[in-house]
N, C-alpha and C positions, 0 to 999 in steps of 0.2 A: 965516505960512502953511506955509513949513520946516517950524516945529513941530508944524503940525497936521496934518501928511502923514506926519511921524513918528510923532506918537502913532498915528494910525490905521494905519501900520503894524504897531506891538506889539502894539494891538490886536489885529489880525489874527491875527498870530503866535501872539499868547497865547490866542486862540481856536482855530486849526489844534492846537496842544498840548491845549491840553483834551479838545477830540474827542477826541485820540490816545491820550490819557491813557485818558479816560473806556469806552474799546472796548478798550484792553489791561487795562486793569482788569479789565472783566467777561467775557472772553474764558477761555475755558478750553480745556489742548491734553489731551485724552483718548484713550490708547491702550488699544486689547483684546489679548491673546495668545489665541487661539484655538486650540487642539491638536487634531489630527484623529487619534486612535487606529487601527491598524488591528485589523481581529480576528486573534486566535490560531487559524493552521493547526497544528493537531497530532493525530497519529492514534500509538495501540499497535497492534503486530500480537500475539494470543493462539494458540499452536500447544500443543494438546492433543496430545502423543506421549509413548507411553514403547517406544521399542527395544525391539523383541525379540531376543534375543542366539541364540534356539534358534528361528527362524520354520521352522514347518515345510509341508509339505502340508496344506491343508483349512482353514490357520489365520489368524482375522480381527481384526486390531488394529486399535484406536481410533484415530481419527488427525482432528481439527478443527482449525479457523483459523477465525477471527474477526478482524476489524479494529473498535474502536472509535476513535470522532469523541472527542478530551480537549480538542478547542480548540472554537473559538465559532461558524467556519464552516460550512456545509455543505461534506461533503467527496464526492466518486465516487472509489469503489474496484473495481478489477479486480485478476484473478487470473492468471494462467499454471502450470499445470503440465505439468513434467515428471518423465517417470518412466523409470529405467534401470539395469543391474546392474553391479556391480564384483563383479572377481573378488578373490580373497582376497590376491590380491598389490597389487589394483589398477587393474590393467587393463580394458578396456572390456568388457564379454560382450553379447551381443544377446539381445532381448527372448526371452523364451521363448514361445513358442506351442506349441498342439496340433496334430495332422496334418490338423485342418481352417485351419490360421494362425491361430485364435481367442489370444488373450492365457491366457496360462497365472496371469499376474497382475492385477488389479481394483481398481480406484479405485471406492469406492463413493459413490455421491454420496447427499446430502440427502436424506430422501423427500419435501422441499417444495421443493427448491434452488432447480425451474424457476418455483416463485412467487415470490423473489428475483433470480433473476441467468440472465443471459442470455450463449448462446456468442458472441461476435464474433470471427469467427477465430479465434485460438490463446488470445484470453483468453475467462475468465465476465466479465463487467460486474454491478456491482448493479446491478437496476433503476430504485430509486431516492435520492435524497439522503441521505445519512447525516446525522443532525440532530446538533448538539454533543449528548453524554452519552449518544449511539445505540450499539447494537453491530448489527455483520452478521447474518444467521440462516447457520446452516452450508450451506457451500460442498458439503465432505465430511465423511463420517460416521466410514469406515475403509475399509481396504486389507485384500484378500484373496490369499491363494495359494491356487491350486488345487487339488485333491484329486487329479488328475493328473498333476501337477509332479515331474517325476523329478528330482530334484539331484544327486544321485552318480553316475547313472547304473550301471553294470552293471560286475562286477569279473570281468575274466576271468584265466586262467592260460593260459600259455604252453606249451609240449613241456616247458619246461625248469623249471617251476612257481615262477616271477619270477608276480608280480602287474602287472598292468596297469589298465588304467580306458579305457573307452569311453561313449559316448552323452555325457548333460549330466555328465561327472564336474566340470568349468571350475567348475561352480556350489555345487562341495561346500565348503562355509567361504565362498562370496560375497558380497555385498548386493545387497540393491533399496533402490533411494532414490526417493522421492517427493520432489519440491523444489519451492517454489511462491516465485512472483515477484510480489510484491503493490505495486499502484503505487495511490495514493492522488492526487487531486487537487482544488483549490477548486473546487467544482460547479458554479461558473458558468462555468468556462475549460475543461466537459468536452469542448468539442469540440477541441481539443486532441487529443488520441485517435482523433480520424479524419483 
């Protein structure tokens, strides 16, 4: 009877192994690597200028920007300018006006700008999504000086006939700078921005 308690136990045993056998056998352990890419944010800025080395009164240069979308995102793009004069040494000059305060100098804008982009505070905003491979429509077209723009101002003589300089002489050899601050961001984080 020993024996037969024995055998059925190896039986046993030899049956629990087989299952075990028979299920790691046909068991199979399967891995995925999955990669989740993100898309490419990338924008160019295109600034269409050429310096004028002689700007004088009356005279209007080219002056564009464009921002294109080179990544896969949509992107929102805003603008900022400012505009202001250095004198010829460097120093700061204040805007020139006429004796009504009118700007003596002119940012010309777009003739379609306000069907793209819109003021918010101190920037333009595009209106809408920049698609990958989009470019901007013009911001600005060019910059103007006035036809009334004194820049040397008036040369007078002295008793003792020494030359001197009055009115806007500061401006004789100066610049105006147009500088523009262009911030791009993924369109869907535009509020970001407010």
């Amino acid at each position: 009877m020993k024996n037969k308690k024995s055998l059925v136990a190896i039986i046993g045993i030899l049956a629990v192994a087989a299952i075990g056998f028979t299920i790691a056998y046909n068991s199979d352990l399967m891995s995925f690597n999955n990669n989740f890419g993100t898309g490419l944010y990338r924008t160019e800025v295109s600034d269409t200028f050429t310096s004028p080395l002689d700007w004088k009164p009356c005279d209007t240069t080219a002056k564009t920007i464009a921002v294109k979308n080179t990544g896969t995102v949509d992107v929102a793009v805003r603008v900022k300018l400012d505009q202001y004069w250095k004198s010829k040494t460097g120093g700061d000059l204040a805007m020139l006006v006429d004796s009504n305060d009118n700007p003596l100098t002119t940012i010309n804008f777009a003739n379609d700008y306000a069907d793209y982009w819109q003021k918010s505070g101190d920037w333009y905003v595009y209106k809408t999504a920049l698609a990958p491979n989009a470019t901007t429509h013009a911001l600005i077209q060019s910059v103007s000086l006035s036809c009334n723009a004194n820049l040397v101002g008036e040369t007078t003589y002295s008793a003792d006939g020494k030359t001197g300089e009055s009115g806007n002489g500061a401006y004789n050899g100066a610049s105006f700078h147009v500088d523009a601050d262009i911030q791009t961001i993924q369109y869907d984080a535009i509020n970001e921005w407010n």
